[in-house]
VEXDREN-2710 file (C-alpha; in Angstrom, 1 decimal):
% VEXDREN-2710
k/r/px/py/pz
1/UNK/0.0/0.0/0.0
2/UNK/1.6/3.2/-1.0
3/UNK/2.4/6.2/2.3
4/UNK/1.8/9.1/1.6
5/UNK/4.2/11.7/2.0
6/UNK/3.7/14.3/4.6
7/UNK/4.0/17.4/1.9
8/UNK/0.9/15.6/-0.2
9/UNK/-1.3/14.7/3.6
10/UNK/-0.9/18.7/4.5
11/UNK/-1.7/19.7/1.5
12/UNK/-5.1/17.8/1.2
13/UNK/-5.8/18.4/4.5
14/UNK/-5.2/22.4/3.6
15/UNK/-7.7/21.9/0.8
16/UNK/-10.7/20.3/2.6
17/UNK/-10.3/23.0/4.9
18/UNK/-10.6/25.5/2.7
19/UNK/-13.5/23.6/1.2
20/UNK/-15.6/23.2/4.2
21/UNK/-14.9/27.0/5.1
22/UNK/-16.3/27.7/1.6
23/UNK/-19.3/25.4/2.4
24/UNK/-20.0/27.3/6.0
25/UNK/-19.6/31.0/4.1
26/UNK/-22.3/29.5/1.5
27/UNK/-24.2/27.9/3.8
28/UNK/-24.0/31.0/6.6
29/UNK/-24.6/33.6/3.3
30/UNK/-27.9/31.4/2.6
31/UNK/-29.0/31.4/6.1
32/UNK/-28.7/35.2/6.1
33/UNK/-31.1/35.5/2.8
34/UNK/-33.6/32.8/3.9
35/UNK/-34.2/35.0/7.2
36/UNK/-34.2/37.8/5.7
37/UNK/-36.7/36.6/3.2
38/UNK/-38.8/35.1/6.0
39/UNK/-38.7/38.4/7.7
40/UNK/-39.7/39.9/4.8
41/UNK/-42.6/37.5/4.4
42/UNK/-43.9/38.3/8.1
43/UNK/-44.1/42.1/7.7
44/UNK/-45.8/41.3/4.6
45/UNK/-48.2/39.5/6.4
46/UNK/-49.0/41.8/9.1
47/UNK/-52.2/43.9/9.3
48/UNK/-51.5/47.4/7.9
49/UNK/-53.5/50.1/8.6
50/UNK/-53.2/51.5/5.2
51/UNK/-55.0/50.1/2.2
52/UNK/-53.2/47.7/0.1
53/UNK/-53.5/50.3/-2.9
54/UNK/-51.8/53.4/-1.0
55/UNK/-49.0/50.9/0.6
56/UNK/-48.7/49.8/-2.8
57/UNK/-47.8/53.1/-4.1
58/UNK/-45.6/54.4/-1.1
59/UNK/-43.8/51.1/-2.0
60/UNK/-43.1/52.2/-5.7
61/UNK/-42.6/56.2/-4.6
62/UNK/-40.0/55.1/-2.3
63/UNK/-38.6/52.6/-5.0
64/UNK/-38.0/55.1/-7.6
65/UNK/-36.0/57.0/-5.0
66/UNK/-33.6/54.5/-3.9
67/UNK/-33.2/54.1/-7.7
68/UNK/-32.8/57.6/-7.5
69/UNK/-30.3/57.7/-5.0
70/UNK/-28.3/54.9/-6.6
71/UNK/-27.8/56.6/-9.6
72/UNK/-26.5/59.7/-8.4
73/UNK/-24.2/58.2/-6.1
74/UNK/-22.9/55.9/-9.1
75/UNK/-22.5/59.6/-10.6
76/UNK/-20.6/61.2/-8.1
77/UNK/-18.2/57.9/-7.7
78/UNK/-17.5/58.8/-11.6
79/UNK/-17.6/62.5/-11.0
80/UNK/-14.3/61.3/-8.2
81/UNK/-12.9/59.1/-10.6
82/UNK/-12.5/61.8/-13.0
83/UNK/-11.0/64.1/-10.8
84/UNK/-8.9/62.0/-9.9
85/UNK/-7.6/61.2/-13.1
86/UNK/-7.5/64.9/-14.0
87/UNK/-4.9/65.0/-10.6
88/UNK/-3.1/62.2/-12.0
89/UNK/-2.4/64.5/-15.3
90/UNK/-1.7/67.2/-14.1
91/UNK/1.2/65.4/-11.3
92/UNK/2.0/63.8/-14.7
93/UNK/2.7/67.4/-16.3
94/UNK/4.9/68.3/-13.4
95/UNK/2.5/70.2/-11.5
96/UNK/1.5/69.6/-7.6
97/UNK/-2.3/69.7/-7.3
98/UNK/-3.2/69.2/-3.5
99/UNK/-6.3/69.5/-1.7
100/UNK/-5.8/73.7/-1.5
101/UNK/-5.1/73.9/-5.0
102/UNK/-8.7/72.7/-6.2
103/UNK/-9.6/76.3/-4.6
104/UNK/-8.7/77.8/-8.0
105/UNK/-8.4/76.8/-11.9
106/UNK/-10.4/74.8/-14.6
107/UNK/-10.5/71.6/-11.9
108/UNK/-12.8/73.8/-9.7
109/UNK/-14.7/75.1/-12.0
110/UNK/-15.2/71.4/-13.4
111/UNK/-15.8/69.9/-10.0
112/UNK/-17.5/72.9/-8.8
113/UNK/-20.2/72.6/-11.9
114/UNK/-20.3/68.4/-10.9
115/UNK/-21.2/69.1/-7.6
116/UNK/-23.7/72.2/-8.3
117/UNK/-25.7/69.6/-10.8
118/UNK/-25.2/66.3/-8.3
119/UNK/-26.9/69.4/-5.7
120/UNK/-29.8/70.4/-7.8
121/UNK/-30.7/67.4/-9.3
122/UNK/-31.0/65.5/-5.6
123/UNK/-32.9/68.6/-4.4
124/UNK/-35.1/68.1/-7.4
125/UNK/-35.5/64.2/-7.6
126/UNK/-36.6/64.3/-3.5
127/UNK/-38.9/67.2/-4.6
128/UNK/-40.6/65.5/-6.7
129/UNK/-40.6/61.3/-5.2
130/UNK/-41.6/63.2/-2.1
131/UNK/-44.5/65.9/-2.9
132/UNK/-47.3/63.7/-3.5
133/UNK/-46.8/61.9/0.2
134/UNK/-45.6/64.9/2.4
135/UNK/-47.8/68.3/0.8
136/UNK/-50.8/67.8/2.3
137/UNK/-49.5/67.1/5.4
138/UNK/-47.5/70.2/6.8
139/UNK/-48.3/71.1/10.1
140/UNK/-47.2/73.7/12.5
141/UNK/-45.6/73.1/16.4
142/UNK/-48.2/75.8/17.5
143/UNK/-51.9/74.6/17.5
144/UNK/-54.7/76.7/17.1
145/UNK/-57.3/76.1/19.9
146/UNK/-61.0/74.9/18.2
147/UNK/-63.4/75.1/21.2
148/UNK/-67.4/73.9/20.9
149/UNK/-69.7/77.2/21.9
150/UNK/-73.6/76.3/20.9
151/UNK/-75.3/74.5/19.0
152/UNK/-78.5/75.3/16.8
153/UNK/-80.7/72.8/16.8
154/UNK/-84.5/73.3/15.4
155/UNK/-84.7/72.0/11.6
156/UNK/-86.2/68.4/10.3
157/UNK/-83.8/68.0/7.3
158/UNK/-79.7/69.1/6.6
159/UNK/-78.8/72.6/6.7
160/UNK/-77.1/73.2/3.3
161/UNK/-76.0/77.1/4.6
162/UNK/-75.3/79.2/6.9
163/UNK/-74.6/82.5/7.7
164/UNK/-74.0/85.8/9.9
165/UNK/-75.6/88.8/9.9
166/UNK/-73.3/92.4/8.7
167/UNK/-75.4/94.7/10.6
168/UNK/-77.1/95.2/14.2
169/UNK/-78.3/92.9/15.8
170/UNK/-75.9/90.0/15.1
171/UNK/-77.5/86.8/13.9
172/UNK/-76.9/83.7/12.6
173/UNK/-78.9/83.0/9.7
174/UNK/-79.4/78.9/8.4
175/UNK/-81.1/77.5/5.0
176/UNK/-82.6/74.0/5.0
177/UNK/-83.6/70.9/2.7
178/UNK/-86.7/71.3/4.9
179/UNK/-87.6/74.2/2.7
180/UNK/-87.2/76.7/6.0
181/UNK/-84.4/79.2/6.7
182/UNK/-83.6/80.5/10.8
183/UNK/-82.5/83.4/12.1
184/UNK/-80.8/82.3/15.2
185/UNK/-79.6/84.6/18.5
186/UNK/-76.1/83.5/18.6
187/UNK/-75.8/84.0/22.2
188/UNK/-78.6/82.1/23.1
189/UNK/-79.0/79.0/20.6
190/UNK/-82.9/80.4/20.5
191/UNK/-84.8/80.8/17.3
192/UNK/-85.9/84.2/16.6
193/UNK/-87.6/83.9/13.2
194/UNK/-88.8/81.2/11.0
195/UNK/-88.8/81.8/6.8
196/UNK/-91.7/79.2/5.4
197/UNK/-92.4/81.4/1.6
198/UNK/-90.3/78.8/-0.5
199/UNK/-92.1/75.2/-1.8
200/UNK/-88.5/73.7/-1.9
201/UNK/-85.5/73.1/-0.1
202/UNK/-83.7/76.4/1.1
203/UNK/-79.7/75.6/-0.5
204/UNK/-78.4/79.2/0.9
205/UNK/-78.9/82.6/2.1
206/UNK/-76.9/85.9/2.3
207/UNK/-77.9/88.7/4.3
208/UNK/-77.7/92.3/3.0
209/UNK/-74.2/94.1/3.4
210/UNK/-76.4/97.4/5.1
211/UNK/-80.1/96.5/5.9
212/UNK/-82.2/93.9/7.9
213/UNK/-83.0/92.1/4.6
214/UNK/-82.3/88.3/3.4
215/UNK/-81.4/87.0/0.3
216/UNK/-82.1/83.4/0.2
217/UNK/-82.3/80.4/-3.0
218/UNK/-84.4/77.9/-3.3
219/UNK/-85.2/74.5/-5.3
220/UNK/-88.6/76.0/-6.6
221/UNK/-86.6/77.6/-9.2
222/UNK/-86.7/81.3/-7.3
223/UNK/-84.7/83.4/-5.0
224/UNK/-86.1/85.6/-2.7
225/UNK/-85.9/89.0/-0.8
226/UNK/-87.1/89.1/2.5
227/UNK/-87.5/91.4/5.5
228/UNK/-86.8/90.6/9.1
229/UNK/-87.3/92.6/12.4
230/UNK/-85.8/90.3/15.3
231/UNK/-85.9/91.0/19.5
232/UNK/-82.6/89.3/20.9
233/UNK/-83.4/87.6/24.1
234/UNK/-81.1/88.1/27.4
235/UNK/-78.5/86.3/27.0
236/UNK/-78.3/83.3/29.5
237/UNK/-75.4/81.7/31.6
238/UNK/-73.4/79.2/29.6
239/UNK/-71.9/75.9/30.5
240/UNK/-68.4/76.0/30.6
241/UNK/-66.9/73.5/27.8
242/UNK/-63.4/72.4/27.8
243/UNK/-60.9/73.6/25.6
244/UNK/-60.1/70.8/23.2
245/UNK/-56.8/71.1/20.8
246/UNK/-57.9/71.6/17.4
247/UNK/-55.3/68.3/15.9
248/UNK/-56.6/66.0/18.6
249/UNK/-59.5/63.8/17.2
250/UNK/-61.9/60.9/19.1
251/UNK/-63.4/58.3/16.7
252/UNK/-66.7/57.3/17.4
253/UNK/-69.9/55.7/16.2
254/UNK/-72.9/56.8/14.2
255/UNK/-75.0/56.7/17.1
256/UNK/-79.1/57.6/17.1
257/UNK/-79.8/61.0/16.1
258/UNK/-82.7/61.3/18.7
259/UNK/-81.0/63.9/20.4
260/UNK/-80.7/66.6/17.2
261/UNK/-84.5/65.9/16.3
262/UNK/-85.8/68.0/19.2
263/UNK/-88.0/70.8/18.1
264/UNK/-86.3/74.1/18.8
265/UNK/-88.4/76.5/16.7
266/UNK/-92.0/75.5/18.7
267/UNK/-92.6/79.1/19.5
268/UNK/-90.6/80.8/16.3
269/UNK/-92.2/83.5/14.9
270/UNK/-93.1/82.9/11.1
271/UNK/-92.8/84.9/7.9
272/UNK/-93.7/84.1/4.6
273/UNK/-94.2/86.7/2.4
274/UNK/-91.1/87.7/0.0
275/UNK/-90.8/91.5/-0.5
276/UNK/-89.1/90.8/-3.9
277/UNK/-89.7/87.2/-6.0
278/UNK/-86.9/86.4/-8.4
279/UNK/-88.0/84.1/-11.1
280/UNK/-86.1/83.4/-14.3
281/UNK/-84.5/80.3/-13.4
282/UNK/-85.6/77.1/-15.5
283/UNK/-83.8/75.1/-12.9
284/UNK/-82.9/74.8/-9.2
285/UNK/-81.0/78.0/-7.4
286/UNK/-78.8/76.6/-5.9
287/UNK/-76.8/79.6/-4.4
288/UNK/-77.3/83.7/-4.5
289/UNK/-75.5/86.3/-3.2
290/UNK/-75.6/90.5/-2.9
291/UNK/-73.3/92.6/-5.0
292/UNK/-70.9/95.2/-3.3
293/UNK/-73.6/97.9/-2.3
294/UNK/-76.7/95.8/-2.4
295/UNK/-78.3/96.8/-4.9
296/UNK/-77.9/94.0/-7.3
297/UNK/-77.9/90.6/-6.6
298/UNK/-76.5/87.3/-9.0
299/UNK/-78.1/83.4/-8.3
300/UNK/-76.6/80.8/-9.5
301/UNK/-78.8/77.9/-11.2
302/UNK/-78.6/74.0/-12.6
303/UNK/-79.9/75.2/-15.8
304/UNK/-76.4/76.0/-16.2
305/UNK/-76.9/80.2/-16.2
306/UNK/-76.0/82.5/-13.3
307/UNK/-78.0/85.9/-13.8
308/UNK/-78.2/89.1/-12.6
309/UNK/-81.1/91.1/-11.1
310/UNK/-82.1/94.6/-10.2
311/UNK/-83.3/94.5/-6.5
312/UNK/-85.3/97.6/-6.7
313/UNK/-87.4/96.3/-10.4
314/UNK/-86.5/92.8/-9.8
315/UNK/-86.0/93.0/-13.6
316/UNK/-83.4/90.4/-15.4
317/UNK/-79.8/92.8/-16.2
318/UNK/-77.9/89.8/-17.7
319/UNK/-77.8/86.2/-17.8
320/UNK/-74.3/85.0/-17.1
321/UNK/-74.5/81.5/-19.6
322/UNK/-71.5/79.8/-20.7
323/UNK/-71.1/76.8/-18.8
324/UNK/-71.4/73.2/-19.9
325/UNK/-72.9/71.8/-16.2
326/UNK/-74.9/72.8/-13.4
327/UNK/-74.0/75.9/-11.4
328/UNK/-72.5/74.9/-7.5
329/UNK/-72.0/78.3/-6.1
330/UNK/-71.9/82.1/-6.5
331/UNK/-70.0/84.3/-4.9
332/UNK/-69.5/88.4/-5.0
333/UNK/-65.9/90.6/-4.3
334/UNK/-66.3/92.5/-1.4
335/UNK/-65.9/95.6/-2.2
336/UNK/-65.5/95.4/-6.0
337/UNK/-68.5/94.4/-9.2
338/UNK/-66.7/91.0/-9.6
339/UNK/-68.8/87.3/-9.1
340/UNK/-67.1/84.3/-9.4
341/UNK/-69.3/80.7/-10.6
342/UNK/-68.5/77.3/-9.9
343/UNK/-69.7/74.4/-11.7
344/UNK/-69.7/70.8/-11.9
345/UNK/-67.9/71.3/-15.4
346/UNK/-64.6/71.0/-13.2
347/UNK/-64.4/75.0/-13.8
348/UNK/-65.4/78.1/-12.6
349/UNK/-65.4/81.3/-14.1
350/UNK/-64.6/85.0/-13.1
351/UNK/-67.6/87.7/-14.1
352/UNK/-66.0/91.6/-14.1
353/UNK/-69.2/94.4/-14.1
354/UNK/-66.9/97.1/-13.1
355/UNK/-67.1/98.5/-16.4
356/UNK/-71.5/99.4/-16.7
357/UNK/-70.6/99.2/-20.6
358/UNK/-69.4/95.7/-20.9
359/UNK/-68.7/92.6/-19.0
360/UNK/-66.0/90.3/-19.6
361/UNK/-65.2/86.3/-18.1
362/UNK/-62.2/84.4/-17.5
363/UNK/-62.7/80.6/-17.4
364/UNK/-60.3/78.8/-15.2
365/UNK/-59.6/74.9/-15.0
366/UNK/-58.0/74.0/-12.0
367/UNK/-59.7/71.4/-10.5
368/UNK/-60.2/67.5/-12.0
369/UNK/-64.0/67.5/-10.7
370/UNK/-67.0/69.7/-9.4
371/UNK/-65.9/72.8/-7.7
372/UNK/-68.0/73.0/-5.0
373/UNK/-67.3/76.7/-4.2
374/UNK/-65.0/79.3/-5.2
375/UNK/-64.8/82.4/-2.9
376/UNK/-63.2/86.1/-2.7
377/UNK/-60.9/87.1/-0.3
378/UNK/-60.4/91.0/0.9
379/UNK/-57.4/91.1/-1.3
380/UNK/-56.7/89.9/-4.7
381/UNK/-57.1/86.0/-3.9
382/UNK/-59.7/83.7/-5.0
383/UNK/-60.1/80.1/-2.6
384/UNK/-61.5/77.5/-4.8
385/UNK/-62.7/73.8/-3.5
386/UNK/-63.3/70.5/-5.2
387/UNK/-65.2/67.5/-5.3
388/UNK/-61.5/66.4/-6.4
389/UNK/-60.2/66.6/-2.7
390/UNK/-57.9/69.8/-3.2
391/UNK/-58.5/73.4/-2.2
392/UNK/-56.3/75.7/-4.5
393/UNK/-55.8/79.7/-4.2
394/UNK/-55.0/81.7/-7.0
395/UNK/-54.1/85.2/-7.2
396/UNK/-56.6/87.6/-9.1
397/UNK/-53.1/89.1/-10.9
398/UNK/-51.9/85.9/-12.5
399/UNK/-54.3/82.7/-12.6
400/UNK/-52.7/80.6/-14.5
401/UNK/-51.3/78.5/-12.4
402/UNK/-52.7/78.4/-8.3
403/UNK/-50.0/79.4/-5.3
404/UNK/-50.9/77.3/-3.3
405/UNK/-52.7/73.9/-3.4
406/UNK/-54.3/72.1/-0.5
407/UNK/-54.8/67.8/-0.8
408/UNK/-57.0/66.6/1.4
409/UNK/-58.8/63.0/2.1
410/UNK/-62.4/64.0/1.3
411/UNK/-64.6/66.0/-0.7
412/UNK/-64.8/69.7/0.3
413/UNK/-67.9/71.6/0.1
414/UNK/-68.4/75.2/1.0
415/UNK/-65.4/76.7/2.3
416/UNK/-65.5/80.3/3.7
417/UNK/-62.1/82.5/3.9
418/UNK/-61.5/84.4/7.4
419/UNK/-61.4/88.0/6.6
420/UNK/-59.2/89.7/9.7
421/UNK/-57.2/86.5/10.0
422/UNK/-56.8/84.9/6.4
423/UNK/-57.6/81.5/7.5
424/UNK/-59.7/79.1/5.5
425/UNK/-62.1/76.6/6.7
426/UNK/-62.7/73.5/4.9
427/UNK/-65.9/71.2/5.5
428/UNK/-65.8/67.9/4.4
429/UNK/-68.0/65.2/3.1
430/UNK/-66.2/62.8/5.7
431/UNK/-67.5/65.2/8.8
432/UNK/-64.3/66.8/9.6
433/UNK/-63.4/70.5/9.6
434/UNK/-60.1/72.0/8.7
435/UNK/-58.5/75.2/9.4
436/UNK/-55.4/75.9/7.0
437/UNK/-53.4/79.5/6.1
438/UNK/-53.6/81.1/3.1
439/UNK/-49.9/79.1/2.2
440/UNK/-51.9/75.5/2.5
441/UNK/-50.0/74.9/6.1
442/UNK/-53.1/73.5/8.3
443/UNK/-53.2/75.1/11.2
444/UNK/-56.1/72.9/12.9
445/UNK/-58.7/70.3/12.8
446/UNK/-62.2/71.0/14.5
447/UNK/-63.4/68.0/17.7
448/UNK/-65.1/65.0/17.0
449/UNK/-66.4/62.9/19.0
450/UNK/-69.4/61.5/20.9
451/UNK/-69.6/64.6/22.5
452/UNK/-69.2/67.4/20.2
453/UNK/-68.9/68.2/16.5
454/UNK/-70.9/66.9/13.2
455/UNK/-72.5/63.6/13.1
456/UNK/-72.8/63.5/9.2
457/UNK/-71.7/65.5/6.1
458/UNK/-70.3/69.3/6.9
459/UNK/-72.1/71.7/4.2
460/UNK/-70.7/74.5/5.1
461/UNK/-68.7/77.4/7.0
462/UNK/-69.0/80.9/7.5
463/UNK/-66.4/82.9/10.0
464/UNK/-67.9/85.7/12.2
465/UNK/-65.3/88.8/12.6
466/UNK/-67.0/90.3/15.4
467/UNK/-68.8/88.2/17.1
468/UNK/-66.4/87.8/20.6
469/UNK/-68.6/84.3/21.2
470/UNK/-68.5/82.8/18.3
471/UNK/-66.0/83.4/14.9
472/UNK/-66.7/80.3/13.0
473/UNK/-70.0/78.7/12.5
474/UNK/-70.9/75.0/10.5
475/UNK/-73.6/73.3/9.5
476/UNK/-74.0/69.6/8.4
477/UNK/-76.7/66.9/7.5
478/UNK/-77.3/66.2/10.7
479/UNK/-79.6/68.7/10.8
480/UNK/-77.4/71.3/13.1
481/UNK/-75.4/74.1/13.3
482/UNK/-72.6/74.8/15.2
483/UNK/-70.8/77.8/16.7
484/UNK/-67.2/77.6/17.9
485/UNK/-64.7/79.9/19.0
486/UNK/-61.4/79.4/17.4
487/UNK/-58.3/80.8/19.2
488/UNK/-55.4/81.2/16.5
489/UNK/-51.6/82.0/18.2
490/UNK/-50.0/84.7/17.2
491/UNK/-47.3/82.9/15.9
492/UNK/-49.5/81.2/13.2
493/UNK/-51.2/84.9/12.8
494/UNK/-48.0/86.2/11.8
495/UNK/-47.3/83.1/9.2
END
C-alpha cells in the first residue's frame, strides 16, 4: 500500500479545509437570505392600517427614489474618478495639485459645476418622489385652539348654509332641505324667526351688506328678498366647555340621532311673504349672493346660467351662460363688481361688471372634478374647493397657475375665507373640519367625537369677525349648526 508523503497529507488536509470554510460561508450567506426573506414575508403579512392600494404606491414612490439615489451616487463615484484622473495629469505634467489647490483653476470650476448639478438634481429628484406623500401634510408646532360654543338645533332635514348677519343685531342666519331658513340669536341658541315662503329646499342665504334684509335660494326655481325685524333675548349663563386642541381627534360611532331631532323653533315667529320674488331660473337655485352695495344681486342655477337682477325692479340685467354643467356656487368681491361661478364642469369662471358698458369672463380649469365653491378674499385671492379633494388659491393678478394647493382625504364643500385672519375653513363630506393658512399649512382640525362636533356631512362654513362668542360657524346633514370659537396663536397669525 503506497504512504503518503507528509507534503501531499498537509496539502489535502489544507484543501478540505478551505472547502468546508467555503461550504459554512455558503451555507451561513444562505442562512442570512432565507431569514431575511422570512422576515420579509412576516411584515408582509402583518395587518396594515393603510389600504393595500396606498402601501402599494408608497412602496413604488420610495422605489423610484432608492433608484434615484443609486444613480446619483454611481455619478458622483465617476464624477471622483474623473478628478482623480485629471490629478493624476496634471502630477503627470509636473504640476503639484493638493487638496488647496482645487480652490482655484479649470478643476474647480469642473468639479464645482459636478457638484452644483449632483446638488440640484437630488434637491429636485426628493422634490418631486416626495410631494405627492408629504404636501398635504405640513403642520405647524403651534396649535390653534378649536373650542365647541352652541349648538343650533330646530330643523327636520340638513342645513345646506349658513350664515351671519353684517349689521345690528348679530344673527346667525341657516337654509334647509326642509324648505325653512332660521335666524338664530347666537348668544342664546334660540330661534328668533322662521322663513316658510319657499315650496322647496332652502340651499343658501346671504344677508344684506347694510339693511335687515335676506337673500335666500331655493329648489322651486326662485330666489327671494325678504325682510326681518328680530328682539334678541337676554343672553343666558353658559356651561363652561373644555378647551379641546384643534389636531386632537376621538373616533366614534354613528349613534341615534334622537337627540338633534328636538324641536327648537316650537314658539318661532313665522314669515312668509317675499318683499321681492326672483323668477327666471328654468332650474334649481342653488346659491345667491348680494353685490358690493346691495343693490344688485347674481343666483346661480342648474340650468347651467347665473343671472343678474335689479333689486329695486326685480327686472333680469344679464344672464351670465356659458357653462357646460350645473351651477355649485356664487360668490360676489367684497368691495368690488366681480362674481365668481363654480360648476360641476370641473371650472369656474370669473364675471367683471366694473365696467356698466361691458362685462368680460375668464374661465379657469384648475380642478379635475366639481368645484363646489369658489370664494373672494379682501385682497386679490380667490379660494376655490373641489369634489377632487384639493383646495387651490389663486391670485386675481396671475391665474394661470394656483400658489398654493391644498390635498385633502375627502370631498370639500363650501369653504369660507377668514377675513381679519386669512384662514380658510374647509368642511368635508367625511364630517371633519379644517383650518389651513392662506400658504396651505393647516393650522387645525375642529373636535369629534361622541360629544361634540358633526354627526354626518359638513355643508358649510361661515367665519364671524366680530362676534367675541362665536367666529366660526358649520352646519351639516345632521340637521345642526354649530358655533365655535377658534383661538389662532400669534405665531401662526404672523405666518
Amino acid at each position: 500500500m503506497p504512504v503518503e508523503s507528509g507534503t501531499s497529507s498537509a496539502a489535502r488536509q489544507a484543501k478540505q479545509k478551505r472547502k468546508s470554510h467555503s461550504l459554512s460561508i455558503r451555507r451561513t450567506n444562505s442562512t442570512e437570505q432565507d431569514r431575511t426573506a422570512m422576515q420579509r414575508d412576516m411584515l408582509e403579512g402583518q395587518d396594515s392600517k393603510l389600504p393595500s392600494a396606498v402601501r402599494h404606491n408608497l412602496h413604488e414612490l420610495f422605489g423610484q427614489v432608492e433608484r434615484e439615489f443609486e444613480n446619483l451616487y454611481i455619478e458622483n463615484v465617476e464624477l471622483r474618478r474623473e478628478i482623480d484622473t485629471l490629478n493624476e495629469r496634471l502630477a503627470a505634467e509636473g504640476q503639484t495639485v493638493d487638496g488647496g489647490d482645487l480652490s482655484r483653476g479649470p478643476l474647480k470650476a469642473k468639479a464645482s459645476h459636478s457638484t452644483s448639478q449632483l446638488s440640484q438634481k437630488l434637491k429636485t429628484t426628493y422634490k418631486a418622489s416626495t410631494s405627492k406623500i408629504v404636501s398635504s401634510f405640513k403642520t405647524t408646532t403651534s396649535r390653534a385652539v378649536c373650542q365647541l360654543v352652541k349648538e343650533y338645533v330646530g330643523h327636520r332635514d340638513g342645513i345646506w348654509d349658513v350664515r351671519v348677519t353684517r349689521t345690528q343685531p348679530i344673527v346667525l342666519g341657516t337654509a334647509s332641505a326642509d324648505h325653512t331658513a332660521m335666524l338664530w340669536s347666537i348668544e342664546t341658541g334660540k330661534c328668533l324667526l322662521k322663513y316658510v315662503g319657499h315650496a322647496g329646499s332652502v340651499n343658501s342665504i346671504k344677508f344684506h351688506p347694510t339693511e335687515q334684509v335676506a337673500l335666500t335660494a331655493s329648489g322651486d326655481q326662485t330666489a327671494h328678498i325678504w325682510r326681518f325685524m328680530v328682539q334678541l333675548p337676554t343672553p343666558q349663563p353658559t356651561a363652561d366647555t373644555s378647551q379641546v386642541s384643534g389636531d386632537d381627534e376621538i373616533d366614534f360611532s354613528d349613534k341615534d340621532e334622537a337627540d338633534c331631532d328636538g324641536d327648537g323653533s316650537s314658539e318661532c315667529p313665522t314669515s312668509r311673504v317675499p318683499s321681492t320674488t326672483l323668477k327666471s331660473h328654468q332650474g334649481v337655485v342653488i346659491a345667491a349672493d348680494w353685490l358690493v352695495g346691495g343693490k344688485q344681486v347674481v343666483t346661480a342655477s342648474w340650468d347651467r346660467a347665473a343671472n343678474l337682477y335689479d333689486v329695486e325692479t326685480s327686472e333680469l340685467v344679464h344672464s351670465l351662460t356659458g357653462h357646460d354643467q350645473e351651477l355649485t356656487h356664487c360668490c360676489t368681491h367684497p368691495t368690488q363688481r366681480l362674481v365668481v361661478t363654480s360648476s360641476r364642469d370641473t371650472t369656474f369662471r370669473l364675471w367683471d361688471f366694473r365696467d356698466p358698458s361691458i362685462h368680460s369672463v375668464n374661465v379657469f380649469q384648475g380642478h379635475t372634478d366639481t368645484v363646489t365653491s369658489a370664494v373672494f378674499t379682501v385682497g386679490d385671492n380667490v379660494v376655490s374647493g373641489s369634489d377632487d379633494r384639493t383646495v387651490k388659491v389663486w391670485d386675481l393678478k396671475n391665474m394661470r397657475s394656483p400658489i398654493a394647493t391644498i390635498r385633502t382625504d375627502s370631498a370639500v364643500n363650501r369653504i369660507s375665507v377668514s377675513v381679519s385672519q386669512r384662514i380658510i375653513a374647509l368642511p368635508h363630506d367625511n364630517r371633519q373640519v379644517r383650518l389651513f393658512d392662506m400658504a396651505g399649512v393647516r393650522l387645525a382640525r375642529l373636535p369629534r367625537s361622541n360629544r361634540q362636533g358633526h354627526r354626518r356631512m359638513v355643508c358649510c362654513s361661515a367665519w364671524s369677525e366680530d362676534n367675541p362668542i362665536c367666529n366660526l360657524f358649520t352646519c351639516g346633514f345632521d340637521r345642526q349648526a354649530i358655533g365655535w370659537n377658534i383661538n389662532i396663536p400669534a405665531l401662526l397669525q404672523d405666518k
